[in-house]
N, C-alpha and C positions, 0 to 999 in steps of 0.2 A: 297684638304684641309684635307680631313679625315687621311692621311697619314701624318701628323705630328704631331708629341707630343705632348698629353695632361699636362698642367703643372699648378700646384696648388701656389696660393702664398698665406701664412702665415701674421697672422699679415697685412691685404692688407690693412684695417684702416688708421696703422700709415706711417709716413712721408717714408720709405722706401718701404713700403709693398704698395702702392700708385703707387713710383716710377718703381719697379718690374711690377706691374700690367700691366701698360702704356706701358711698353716698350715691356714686352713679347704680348700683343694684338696689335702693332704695324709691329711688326715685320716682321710679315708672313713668319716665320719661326716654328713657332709653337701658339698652341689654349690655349686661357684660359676657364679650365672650373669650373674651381670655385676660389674665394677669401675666405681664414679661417677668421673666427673673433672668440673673443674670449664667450664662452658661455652667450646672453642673450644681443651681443651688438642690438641694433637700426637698424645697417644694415641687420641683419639676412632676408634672403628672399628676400632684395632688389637689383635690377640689380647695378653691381657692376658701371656702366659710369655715372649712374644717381647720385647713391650715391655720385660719387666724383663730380660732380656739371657739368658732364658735358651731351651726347647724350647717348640711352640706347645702352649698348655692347650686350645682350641677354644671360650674364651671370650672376648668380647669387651668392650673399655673404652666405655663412654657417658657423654653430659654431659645426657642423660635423665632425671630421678632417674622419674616417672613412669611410665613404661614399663616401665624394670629393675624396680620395685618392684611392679609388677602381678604380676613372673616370680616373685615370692621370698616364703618365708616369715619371711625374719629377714633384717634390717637392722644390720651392726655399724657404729656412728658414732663414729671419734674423729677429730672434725675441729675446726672450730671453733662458736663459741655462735649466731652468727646462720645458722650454714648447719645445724646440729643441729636450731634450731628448726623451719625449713620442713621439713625432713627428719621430723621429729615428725607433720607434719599429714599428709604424706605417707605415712606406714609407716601411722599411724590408719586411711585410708582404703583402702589396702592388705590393711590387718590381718595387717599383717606385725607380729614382734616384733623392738622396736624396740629392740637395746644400745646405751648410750648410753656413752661412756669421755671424751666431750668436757671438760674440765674450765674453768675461768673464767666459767661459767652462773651471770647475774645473776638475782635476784628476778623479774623481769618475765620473764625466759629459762622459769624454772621453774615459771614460771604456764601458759604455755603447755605447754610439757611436761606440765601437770597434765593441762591439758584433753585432750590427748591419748589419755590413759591412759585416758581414759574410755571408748575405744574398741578400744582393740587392749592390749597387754601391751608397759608398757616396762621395760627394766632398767638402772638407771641407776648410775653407781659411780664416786668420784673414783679408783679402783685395783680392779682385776679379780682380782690375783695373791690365791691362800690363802694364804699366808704374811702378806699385808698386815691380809686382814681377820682373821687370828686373832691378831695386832697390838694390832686394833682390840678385840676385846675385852678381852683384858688389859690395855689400857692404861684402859676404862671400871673394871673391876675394881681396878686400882691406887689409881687416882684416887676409889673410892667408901673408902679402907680409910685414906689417909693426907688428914688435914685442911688447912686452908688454911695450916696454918704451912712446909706443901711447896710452893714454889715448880715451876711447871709448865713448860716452854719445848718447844716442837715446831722441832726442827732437820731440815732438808730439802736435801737437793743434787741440782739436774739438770744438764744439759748445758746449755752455750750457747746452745742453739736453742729454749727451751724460752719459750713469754711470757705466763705469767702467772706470779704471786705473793701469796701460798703457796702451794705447789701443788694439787690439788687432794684427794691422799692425805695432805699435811700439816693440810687440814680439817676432813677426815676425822676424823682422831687428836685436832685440839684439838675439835671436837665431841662425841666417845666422853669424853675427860677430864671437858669439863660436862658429859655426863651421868651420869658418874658420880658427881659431886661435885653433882649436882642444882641445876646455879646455868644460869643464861641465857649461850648461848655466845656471842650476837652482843655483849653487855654486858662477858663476861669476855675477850674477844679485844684482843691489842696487838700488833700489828707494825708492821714499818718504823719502829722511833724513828732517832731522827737529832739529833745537838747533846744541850744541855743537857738533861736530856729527866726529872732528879729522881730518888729512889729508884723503886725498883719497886713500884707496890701491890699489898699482900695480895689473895693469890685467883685475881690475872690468867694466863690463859695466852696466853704469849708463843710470836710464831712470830720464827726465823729463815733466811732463804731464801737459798743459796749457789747460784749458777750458771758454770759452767765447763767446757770442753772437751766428751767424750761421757759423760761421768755418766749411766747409764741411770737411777739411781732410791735414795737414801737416806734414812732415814727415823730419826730419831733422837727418843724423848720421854724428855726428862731432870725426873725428879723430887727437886729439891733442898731438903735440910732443912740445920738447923744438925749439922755434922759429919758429915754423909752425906751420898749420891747413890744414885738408883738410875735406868737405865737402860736403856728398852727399846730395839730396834736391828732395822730392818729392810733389807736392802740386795739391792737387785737386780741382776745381771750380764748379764743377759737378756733385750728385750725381747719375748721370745717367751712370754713367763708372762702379761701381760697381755692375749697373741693367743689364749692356747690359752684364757684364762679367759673372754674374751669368747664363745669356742666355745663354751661349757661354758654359758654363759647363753644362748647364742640355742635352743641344743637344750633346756634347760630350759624354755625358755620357752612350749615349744610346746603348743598346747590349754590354756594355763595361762587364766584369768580376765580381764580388760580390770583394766588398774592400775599402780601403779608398784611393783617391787619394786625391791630390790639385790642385792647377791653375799652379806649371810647368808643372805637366803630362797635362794638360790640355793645356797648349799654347806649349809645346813640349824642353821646357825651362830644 
């Protein structure tokens, strides 16, 4: 038992940080020894199984990240972008490996992440699930075989609760599309039109973001020519695919090299 990875989950409170916890104390592939909350919740100190309304696990919740992170080899984060990043400098100095699932990370967000990496092994992924990233390659593949007279649109639907947009597996997809189509993704990107907004230009991939009720996760890239469509389609019913995937990357991760990988290096994709 002592010889498997210690693994910290972030945010264990909320609806994800929940599901992370369950499944990595499940597993028996690796130990939980601590759940983060955030400075001063209710759970602080309390065993994390009880907390969640169920039998005591004999691990407890902290608003330490510090401390827990000294006990752990792997760090899973889907939390948000400004508590990811300290978390980054943190797992660094740790040398813990750091899974990252946070998604709405700005440029300045992913700089520092970089620097991190310089130090310990991060893994980083707007979606965890195999199913998504083998998505993700067929959708670069599509996109490298049909030319700009195919119109691209990345359609996405999450839950209510969810606040960012496009999500961060539908940037994923318009990302893979330019590269497959070899054009600049920050230049080919359109979303949010609104009003008068003109025809569509050649080339662009459009995103659209649907939010409503518990939507765990869809993923739609529609390829339209004149008198055809073709569509790829990924849909989740589970948020437990993205928990066990996060699993599957921190154990991966282990004695791996200081760096940033994702979930192909990680499924060998």
């Amino acid at each position: 038992m002592s010889e498997m990875p210690g693994l910290v989950v972030t945010g264990v409170s909320g609806r994800m940080g929940r599901m992370l916890a369950q499944v990595v104390q499940d597993s028996g592939k690796a130990r939980l020894v601590a759940g983060l909350v955030r400075e001063g919740h209710d759970w602080v100190g309390r065993d994390l199984g009880e907390a969640m309304g169920g039998p005591a696990w004999g691990v407890k919740a902290t608003d330490d990240p510090v401390e827990a992170f000294a006990r752990a080899q792997g760090v899973l984060d889907f939390t948000r972008p400004a508590a990811t990043v300290d978390y980054a400098g943190l797992a660094a100095q740790a040398r813990a490996v750091h899974v990252i699932g946070t998604t709405g990370l700005e440029p300045a967000d992913l700089e520092k992440i970089a620097a991190a990496a310089r130090h310990a092994v991060v893994v980083r992924a707007g979606n965890m699930s195999l199913g998504v990233n083998l998505l993700v390659k067929m959708v670069e593949k599509v996109a490298a075989a049909l030319d700009e007279d195919w119109d691209i649109e990345v359609i996405e639907a999450h839950h209510r609760m969810k606040v960012d947009a496009p999500s961060g597996t539908a940037l994923m997809l318009g990302a893979a599309a330019a590269k497959g189509r070899g054009v600049d993704f920050e230049t080919a990107k359109v979303s949010g039109r609104d009003g008068i907004t003109g025809a569509r230009d050649r080339g662009t991939i459009g995103f659209s973001a649907i939010r409503g009720g518990d939507i765990v996760g869809e993923h739609d890239v529609l390829f339209a020519g004149a008198g055809e469509r073709v569509v790829l389609r990924h849909v989740a019913t589970d948020r437990a695919i993205f928990a066990r995937g996060a699993l599957r990357a921190a154990l991966w991760g282990q004695g791996k090299k200081p760096g940033q990988y994702d979930m192909m290096d990680v499924l060998g994709l």
